[in-house]
C-alpha positions as a printed NumPy array, in Angstrom:
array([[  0.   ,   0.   ,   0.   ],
       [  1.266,   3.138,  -1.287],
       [  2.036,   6.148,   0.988],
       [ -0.128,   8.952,   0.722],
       [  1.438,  12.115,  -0.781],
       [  1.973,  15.072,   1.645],
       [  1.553,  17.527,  -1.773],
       [ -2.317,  16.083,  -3.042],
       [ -4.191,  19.159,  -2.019],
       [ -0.84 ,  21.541,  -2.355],
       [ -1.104,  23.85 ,  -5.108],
       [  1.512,  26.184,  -5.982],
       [  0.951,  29.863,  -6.453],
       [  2.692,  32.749,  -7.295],
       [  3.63 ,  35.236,  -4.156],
       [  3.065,  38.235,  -6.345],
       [  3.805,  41.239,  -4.287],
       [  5.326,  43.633,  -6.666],
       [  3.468,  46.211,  -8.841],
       [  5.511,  47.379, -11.897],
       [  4.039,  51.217, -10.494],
       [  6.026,  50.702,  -7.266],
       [  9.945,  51.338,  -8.454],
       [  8.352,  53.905, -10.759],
       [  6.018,  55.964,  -8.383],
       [  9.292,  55.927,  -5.768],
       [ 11.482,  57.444,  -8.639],
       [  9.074,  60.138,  -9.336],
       [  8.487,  61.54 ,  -5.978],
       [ 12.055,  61.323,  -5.251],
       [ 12.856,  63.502,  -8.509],
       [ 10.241,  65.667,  -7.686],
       [ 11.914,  65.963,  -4.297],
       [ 15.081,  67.065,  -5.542],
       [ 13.838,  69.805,  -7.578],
       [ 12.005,  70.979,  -5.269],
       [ 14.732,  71.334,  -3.219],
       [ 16.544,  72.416,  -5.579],
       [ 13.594,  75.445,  -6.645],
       [ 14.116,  76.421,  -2.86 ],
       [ 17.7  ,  76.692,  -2.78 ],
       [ 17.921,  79.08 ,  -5.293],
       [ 14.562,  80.931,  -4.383],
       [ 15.248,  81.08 ,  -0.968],
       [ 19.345,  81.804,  -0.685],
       [ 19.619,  84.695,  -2.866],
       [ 16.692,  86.627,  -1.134],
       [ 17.829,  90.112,   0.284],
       [ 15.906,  90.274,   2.857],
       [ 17.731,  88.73 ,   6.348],
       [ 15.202,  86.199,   7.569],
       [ 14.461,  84.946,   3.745],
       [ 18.086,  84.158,   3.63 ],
       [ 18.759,  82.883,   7.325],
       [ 15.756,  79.998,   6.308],
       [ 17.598,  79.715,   2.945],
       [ 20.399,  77.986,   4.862],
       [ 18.023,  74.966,   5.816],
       [ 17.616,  74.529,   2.428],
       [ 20.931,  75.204,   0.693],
       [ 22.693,  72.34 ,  -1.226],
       [ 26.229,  73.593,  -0.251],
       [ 26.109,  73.306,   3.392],
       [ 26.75 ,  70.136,   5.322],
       [ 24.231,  70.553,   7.896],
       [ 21.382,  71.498,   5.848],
       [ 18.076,  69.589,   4.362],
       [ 19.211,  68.566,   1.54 ],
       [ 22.311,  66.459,   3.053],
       [ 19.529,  64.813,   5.123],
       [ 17.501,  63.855,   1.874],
       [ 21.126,  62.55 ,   0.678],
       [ 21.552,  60.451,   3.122],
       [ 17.919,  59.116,   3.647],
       [ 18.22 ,  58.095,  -0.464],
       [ 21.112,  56.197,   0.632],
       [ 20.218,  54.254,   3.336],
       [ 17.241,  53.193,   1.115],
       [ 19.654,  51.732,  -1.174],
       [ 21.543,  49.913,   1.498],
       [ 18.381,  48.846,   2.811],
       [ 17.167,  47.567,  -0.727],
       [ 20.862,  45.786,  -1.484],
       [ 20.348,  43.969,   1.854],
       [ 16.528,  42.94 ,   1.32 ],
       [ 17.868,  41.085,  -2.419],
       [ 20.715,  39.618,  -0.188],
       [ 18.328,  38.01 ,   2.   ],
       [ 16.381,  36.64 ,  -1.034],
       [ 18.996,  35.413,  -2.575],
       [ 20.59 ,  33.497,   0.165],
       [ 17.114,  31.88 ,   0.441],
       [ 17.08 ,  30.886,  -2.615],
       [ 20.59 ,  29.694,  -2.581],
       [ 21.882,  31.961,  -5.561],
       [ 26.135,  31.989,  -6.169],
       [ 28.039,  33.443,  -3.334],
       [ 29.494,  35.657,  -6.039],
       [ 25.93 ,  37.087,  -6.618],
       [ 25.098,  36.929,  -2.66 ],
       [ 28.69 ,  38.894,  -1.79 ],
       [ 27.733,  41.624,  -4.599],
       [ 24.215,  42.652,  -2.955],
       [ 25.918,  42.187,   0.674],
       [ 28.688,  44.644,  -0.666],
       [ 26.069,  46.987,  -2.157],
       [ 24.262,  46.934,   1.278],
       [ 27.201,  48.27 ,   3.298],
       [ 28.109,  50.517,   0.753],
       [ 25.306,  52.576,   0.584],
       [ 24.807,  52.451,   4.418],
       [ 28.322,  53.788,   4.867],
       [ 27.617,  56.258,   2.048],
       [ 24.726,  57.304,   4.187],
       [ 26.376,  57.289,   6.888],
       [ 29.336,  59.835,   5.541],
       [ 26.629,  62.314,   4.503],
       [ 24.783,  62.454,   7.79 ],
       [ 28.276,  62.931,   9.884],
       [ 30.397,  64.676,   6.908],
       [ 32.95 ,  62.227,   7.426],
       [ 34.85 ,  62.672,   4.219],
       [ 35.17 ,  66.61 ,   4.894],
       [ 36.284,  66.368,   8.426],
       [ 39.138,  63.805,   7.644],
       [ 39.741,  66.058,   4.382],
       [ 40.446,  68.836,   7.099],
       [ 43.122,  67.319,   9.161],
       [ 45.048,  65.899,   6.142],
       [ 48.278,  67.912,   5.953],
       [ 48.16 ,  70.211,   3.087],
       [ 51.995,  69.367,   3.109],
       [ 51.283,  66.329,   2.488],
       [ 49.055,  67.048,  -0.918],
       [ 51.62 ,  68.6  ,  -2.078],
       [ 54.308,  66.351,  -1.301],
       [ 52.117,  63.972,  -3.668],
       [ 51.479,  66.843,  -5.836],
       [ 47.52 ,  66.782,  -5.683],
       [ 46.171,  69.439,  -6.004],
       [ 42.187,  69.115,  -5.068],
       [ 40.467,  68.013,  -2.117],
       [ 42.253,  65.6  ,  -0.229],
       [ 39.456,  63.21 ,   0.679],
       [ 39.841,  61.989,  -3.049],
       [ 42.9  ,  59.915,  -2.013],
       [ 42.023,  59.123,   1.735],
       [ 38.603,  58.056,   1.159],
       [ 37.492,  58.055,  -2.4  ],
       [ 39.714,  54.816,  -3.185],
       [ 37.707,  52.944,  -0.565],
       [ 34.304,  53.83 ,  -2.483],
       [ 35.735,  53.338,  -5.968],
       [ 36.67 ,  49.727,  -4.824],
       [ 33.19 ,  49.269,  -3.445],
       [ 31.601,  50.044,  -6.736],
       [ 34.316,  48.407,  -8.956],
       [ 33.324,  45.074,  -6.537],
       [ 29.678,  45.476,  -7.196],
       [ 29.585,  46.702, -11.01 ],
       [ 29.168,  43.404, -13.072],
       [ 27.672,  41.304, -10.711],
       [ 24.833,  43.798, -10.146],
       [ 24.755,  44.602, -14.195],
       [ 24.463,  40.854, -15.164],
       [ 21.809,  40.742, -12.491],
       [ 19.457,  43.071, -13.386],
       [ 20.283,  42.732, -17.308],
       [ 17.232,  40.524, -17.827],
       [ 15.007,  43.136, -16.428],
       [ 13.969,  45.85 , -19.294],
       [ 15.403,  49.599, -18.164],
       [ 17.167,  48.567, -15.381],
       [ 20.213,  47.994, -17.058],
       [ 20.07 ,  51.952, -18.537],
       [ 18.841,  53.312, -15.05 ],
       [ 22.685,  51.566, -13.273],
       [ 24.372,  53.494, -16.153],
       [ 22.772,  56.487, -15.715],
       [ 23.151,  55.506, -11.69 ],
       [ 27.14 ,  55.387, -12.31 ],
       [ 27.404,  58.128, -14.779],
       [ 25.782,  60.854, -12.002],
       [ 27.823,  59.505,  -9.473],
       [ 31.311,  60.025, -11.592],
       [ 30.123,  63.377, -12.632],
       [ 29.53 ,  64.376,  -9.153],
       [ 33.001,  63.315,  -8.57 ],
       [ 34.56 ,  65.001, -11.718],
       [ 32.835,  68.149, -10.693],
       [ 34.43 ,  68.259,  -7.103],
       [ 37.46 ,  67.68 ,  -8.38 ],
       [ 37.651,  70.905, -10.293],
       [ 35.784,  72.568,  -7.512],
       [ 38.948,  71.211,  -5.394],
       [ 41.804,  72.739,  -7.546],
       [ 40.312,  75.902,  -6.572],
       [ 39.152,  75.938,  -3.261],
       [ 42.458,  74.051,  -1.764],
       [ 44.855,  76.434,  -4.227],
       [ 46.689,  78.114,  -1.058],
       [ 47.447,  81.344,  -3.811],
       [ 43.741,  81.889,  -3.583],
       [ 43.553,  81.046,  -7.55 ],
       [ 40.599,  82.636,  -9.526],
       [ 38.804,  80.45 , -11.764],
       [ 38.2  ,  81.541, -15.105],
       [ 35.108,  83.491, -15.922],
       [ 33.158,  80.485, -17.142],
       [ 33.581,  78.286, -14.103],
       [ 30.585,  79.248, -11.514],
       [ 31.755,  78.037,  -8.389],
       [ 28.403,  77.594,  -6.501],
       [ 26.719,  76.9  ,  -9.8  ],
       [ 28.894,  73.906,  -9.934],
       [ 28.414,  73.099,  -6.169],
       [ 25.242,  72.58 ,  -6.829],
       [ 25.404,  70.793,  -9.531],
       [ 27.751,  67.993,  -7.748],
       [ 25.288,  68.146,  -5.243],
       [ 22.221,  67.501,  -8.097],
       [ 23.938,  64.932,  -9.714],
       [ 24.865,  62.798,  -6.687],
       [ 21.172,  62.707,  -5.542],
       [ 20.142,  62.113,  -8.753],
       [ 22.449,  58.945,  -9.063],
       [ 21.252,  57.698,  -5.655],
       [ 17.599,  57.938,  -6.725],
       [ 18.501,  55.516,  -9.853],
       [ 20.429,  53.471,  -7.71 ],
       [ 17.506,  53.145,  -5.522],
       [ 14.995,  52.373,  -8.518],
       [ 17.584,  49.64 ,  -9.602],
       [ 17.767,  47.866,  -6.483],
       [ 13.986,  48.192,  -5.412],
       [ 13.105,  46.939,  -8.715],
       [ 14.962,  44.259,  -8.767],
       [ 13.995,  43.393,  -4.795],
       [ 10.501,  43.102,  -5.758],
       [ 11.235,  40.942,  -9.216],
       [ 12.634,  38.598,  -7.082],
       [  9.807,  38.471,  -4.935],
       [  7.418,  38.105,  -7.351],
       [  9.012,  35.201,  -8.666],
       [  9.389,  33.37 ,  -5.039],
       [  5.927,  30.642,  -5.229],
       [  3.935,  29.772,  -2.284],
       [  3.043,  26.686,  -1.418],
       [ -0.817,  26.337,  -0.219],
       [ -1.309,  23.187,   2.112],
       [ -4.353,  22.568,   2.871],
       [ -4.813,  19.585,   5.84 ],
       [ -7.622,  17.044,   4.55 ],
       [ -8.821,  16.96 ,   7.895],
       [ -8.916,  20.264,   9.368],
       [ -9.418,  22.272,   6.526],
       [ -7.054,  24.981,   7.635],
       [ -4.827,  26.438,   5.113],
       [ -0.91 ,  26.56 ,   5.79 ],
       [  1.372,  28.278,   3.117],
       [  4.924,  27.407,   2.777],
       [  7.694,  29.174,   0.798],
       [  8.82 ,  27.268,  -2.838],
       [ 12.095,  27.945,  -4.392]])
């Protein structure tokens, strides 16, 4: 006599959590964040009268300790927290450690990149480096770029392809990482000309065409901007993988109760 299957009454349905207006509703009202902050920096800053311009400071993208660092570092931590949710559901589903190690990366990455813009990090270590000592190695901008920029440009170098080949069979999300990687290494280009200037101990002019806090905020622009696409990437590709995670519905012949169970 044969032994009765434990699977009869299971049937297997998709745990479909994800709506394709998710990833895309978060990108919009995080653009639409940024220019609005944006819209009030220049509104607000360049007002003559003094209380107009003391609230302008909340809102200006130049200062460390201001509203849009905040927003920075809230986008980031969303990434981290995204990178570490596809971790999770990866290991469960007992993906390549090369794949696992690439999210796990991405996780602390962003966190510490969220972490840097809340305390500043990379400015206050930039302060105590020995100007003696950027010249000695004959740089000339800020001197974060070769105390802690290295340690970020591994990160991403570690998480580039294993992220791309991951989200590659998703449509757009391959196009959004670009775009993700190009704002982030503008951002960086951008402070490094800001650098040459503002560390030049002869007090160099730039030339007429170069608008210094023009180009602040730009930097500033383009690294939120690269965050938000970062963050569509990632939460995208979080809720893919949910929504191809199948539940298994037992139902118990005798009892009648229902009892789902997770199927790789």
């Amino acid at each position: 006599m044969s032994s009765p299957d434990p699977h009869r009454n299971a049937v297997k349905r998709p745990l479909v959590i994800a709506t394709a207006n998710w990833p895309r509703n978060v990108l919009i009202v995080c653009l639409f964040v940024e220019a609005w902050l944006i819209f009030l920096h220049f509104r607000l800053t360049q007002y003559e009268n003094p209380t107009v311009t003391l609230l302008g400071q909340a809102f200006d993208l130049t200062r460390e300790s201001a509203l849009p660092t905040y927003w920075s570092s809230l986008l980031a931590l969303g990434v981290g927290a995204s990178a570490l949710a596809v971790f999770l559901v990866e290991k469960a589903k007992g993906k390549p450690s090369v794949s696992k190690v690439a999210w796990l990366v991405a996780a602390i990455l962003f966190t510490c990149i969220s972490l840097d813009d809340a305390m500043a990090f990379h400015e206050r270590l930039g302060a105590i480096t020995s100007l003696d000592l950027m010249e000695r190695l004959h740089y000339r901008s800020y001197p974060w770029h070769i105390t802690v920029a290295p340690l970020f440009a591994l990160g991403f170098l570690a998480i580039a392809i294993p992220i791309w080949r991951a989200v590659k069979c998703l449509p757009g999300l391959t196009f959004m990482l670009l775009v993700g990687f190009a704002c982030y290494g503008g951002a960086i280009a951008l402070d490094f000309v800001e650098g040459i200037y503002q560390m030049s101990r002869a007090g160099s002019t730039p030339p007429a065409f170069l608008n210094l806090p023009m180009l602040m905020v730009t930097e500033e622009a383009l690294e939120m901007a690269g965050t938000t696409f970062f963050l569509y990437v990632f939460f995208s590709y979080f809720l893919h993988r949910l929504d191809e995670t199948e539940v298994l519905i037992q139902r118990d012949p005798l009892s009648g109760q229902v009892a789902p169970r997770a199927s790789q």
